[in-house]
C-alpha positions, -999 to 999 in steps of 0.1 A, spaced: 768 763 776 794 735 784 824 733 759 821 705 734 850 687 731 870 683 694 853 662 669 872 629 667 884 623 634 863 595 610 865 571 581 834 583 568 829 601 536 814 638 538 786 629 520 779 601 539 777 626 575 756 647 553 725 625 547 729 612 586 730 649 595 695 653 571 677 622 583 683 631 616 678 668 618 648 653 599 638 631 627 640 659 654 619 684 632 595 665 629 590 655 662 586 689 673 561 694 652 540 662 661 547 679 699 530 712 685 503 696 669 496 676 701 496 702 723 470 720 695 450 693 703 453 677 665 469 649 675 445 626 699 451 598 718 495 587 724 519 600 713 558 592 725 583 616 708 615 603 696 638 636 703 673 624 717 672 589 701 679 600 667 715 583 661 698 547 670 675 544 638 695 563 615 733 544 623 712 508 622 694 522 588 726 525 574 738 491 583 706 473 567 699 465 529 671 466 506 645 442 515 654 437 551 626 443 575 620 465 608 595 467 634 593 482 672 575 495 693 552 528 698 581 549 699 583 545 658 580 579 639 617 582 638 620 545 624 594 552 598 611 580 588 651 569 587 635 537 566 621 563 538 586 567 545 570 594 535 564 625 561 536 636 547 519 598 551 535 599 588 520 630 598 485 626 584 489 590 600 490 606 634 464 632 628 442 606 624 434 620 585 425 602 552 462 600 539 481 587 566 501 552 559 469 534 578 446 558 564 439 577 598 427 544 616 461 539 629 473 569 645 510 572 665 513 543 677 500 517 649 510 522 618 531 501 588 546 500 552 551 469 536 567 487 506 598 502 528 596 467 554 579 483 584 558 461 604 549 487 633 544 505 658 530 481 683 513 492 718 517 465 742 552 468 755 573 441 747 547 421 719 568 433 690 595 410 703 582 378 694 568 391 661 600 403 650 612 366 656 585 354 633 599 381 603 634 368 605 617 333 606 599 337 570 633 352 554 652 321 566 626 296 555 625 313 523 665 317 525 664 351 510 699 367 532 674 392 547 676 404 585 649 421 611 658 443 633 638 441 661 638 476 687 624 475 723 634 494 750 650 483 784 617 481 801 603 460 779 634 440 785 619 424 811 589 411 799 586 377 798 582 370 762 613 389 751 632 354 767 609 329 755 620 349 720 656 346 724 652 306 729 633 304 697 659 324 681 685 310 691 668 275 685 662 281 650 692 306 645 674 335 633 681 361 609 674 390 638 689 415 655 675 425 685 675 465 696 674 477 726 662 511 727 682 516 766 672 550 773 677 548 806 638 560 820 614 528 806 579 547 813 594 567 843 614 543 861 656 543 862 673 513 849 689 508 885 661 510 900 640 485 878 670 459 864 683 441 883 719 438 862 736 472 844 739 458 813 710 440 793 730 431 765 744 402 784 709 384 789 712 362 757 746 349 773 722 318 781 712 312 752 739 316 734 733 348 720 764 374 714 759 409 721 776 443 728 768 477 743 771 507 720 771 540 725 739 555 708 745 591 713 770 585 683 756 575 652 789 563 634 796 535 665 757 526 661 765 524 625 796 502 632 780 478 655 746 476 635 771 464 606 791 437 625 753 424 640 740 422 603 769 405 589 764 379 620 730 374 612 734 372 573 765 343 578 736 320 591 748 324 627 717 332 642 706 360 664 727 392 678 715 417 710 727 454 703 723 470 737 721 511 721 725 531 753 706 564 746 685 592 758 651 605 752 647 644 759 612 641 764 591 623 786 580 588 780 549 604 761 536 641 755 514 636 788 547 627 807 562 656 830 591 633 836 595 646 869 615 617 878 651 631 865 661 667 869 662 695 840 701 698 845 706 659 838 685 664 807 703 699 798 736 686 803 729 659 776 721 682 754 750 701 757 773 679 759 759 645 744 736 653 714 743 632 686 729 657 659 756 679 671 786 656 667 780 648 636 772 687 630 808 691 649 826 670 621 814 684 592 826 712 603 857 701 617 865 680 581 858 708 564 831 690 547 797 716 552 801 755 562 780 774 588 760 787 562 753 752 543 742 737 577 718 769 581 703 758 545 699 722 555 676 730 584 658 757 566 653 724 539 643 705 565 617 729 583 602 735 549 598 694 546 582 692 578 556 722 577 547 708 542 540 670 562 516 697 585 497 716 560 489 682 539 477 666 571 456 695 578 437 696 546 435 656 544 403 649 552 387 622 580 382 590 571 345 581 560 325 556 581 327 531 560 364 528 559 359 514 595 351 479 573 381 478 552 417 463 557 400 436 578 396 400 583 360 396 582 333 408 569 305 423 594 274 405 603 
């Protein structure tokens, strides 16, 4: 294993590092359990794991306040998680099962809490965008300070809509900050080879739209920027684009062999790069959480998640007739 350099020193409280460490550590538990329980065949249909990404969510999490509103794309267990949701809901959600936040009728890639402000979980690439627009547009008619942060990757960066979104935006100087997930791959397809310019970030530049890059293997710079974009947005300036350059371990979904990049590129990011282990690094480097203490955090953690796999197991299926409920009308 490649040396990992020192720790560089932070502003941030110990227990602060600690509950990033948790909801993180959370995040990549549970993901490797959804993986298991794909490849067990309990989990049907999509699924895209969120392994890697873990500092984007949980830095931008930290930067919002109560009542502010998120929504993405199918990528989203990690987002549901780092807003509060409840694993156990999450898991059963994907399973298909009774308990589940959309009572099984959801599954990965469609599912929402209006009590923790998630609006999805949305499987056309790129449709979120506009939708996210129409969240911040409700706050600022009701002029209520609240933000949406809107996530989408870099290939749905170049979808069409995502523009005619930043015009509105700008237009009506929305309360949203736009996220993009940039980890590097889209479906299967490197960034050089499918964008035409490095950095994404810079395409609100015509319409008037700041933005900045950020590092998003580093959850205390995601953290930093997500608070200079909400403070934008909450001023009445309109719209920000946080370009979060990141990495997904995994393939763009579980039936992904992601043969497109080599296992020493994805090794050496996890070696070298993995934002779970920073912030692991400076907790112990600041003296702030011992071997041992760490040990007893992901023993915590492991518990939390098999716990999130028992109760999907034993929720049942849906019955037929919940097919006809949470819908718009009646059938004939």
């Amino acid at each position: 294993m490649a040396a990992k350099k020192p720790a560089a020193k932070t502003n941030v409280s110990g227990e602060e590092l600690q509950k990033f460490y948790r909801e993180m550590l959370l995040i990549r538990r549970f993901e490797e359990k959804a993986g298991q329980l794909y490849g067990m065949g309990l989990i049907g249909g999509f699924c895209h794991l969120y392994i890697g990404q873990e500092a984007v969510v949980v830095g931008l999490e930290a930067a919002a306040e109560e009542g502010d509103k998120r929504i993405t794309s199918y990528r989203d267990h990690g987002h549901m998680l780092a807003c509060g949701m409840d694993p156990n809901g999450v898991m059963a959600e994907l399973t298909g099962r009774e308990g589940g936040y959309s009572k099984g009728k959801g599954g990965s890639m469609h599912m929402f809490s209006k009590e923790k402000h998630f609006y999805g979980g949305h499987g056309i690439v790129g449709a979120q965008v506009p939708l996210g627009a129409g969240l911040a547009f409700a706050d600022k008619y009701k002029g209520n300070g609240r933000v949406t942060f809107t996530y989408f990757g870099d290939g749905a960066a170049n979808q069409g809509q995502v523009y005619e979104t930043f015009n509105m935006a700008a237009l009506w100087d929305l309360p949203v900050v736009f996220v993009i997930e940039n980890n590097q791959y889209a479906m299967g397809t490197a960034q050089q080879r499918s964008t035409s310019s490095p950095d994404i970030h810079t395409r609100g530049e015509s319409f008037g739209i700041p933005g900045e890059a950020v590092d998003g293997m580093d959850v205390l710079a995601v953290k930093d920027a997500g608070e200079r974009a909400v403070a934008h947005c909450r001023k009445g300036k309109g719209p920000y684009i946080l370009e979060v350059k990141t990495y997904r371990y995994r393939g763009h979904s579980m039936s992904d062999p992601a043969k497109y990049r080599t296992r020493e590129e994805v090794q050496k990011m996890r070696e070298e790069r993995d934002a779970i282990d920073h912030v692991r690094q400076l907790l112990i480097d600041g003296k702030h959480a011992s071997e041992d203490d760490l040990k007893a955090v992901d023993k915590e953690i492991k518990a939390i998640v098999s716990a999130s796999a028992d109760f999907a197991k034993e929720s049942p299926l849906p019955a037929a007739e919940e097919l006809w409920t949470d819908i718009y009308a009646e059938a004939t």
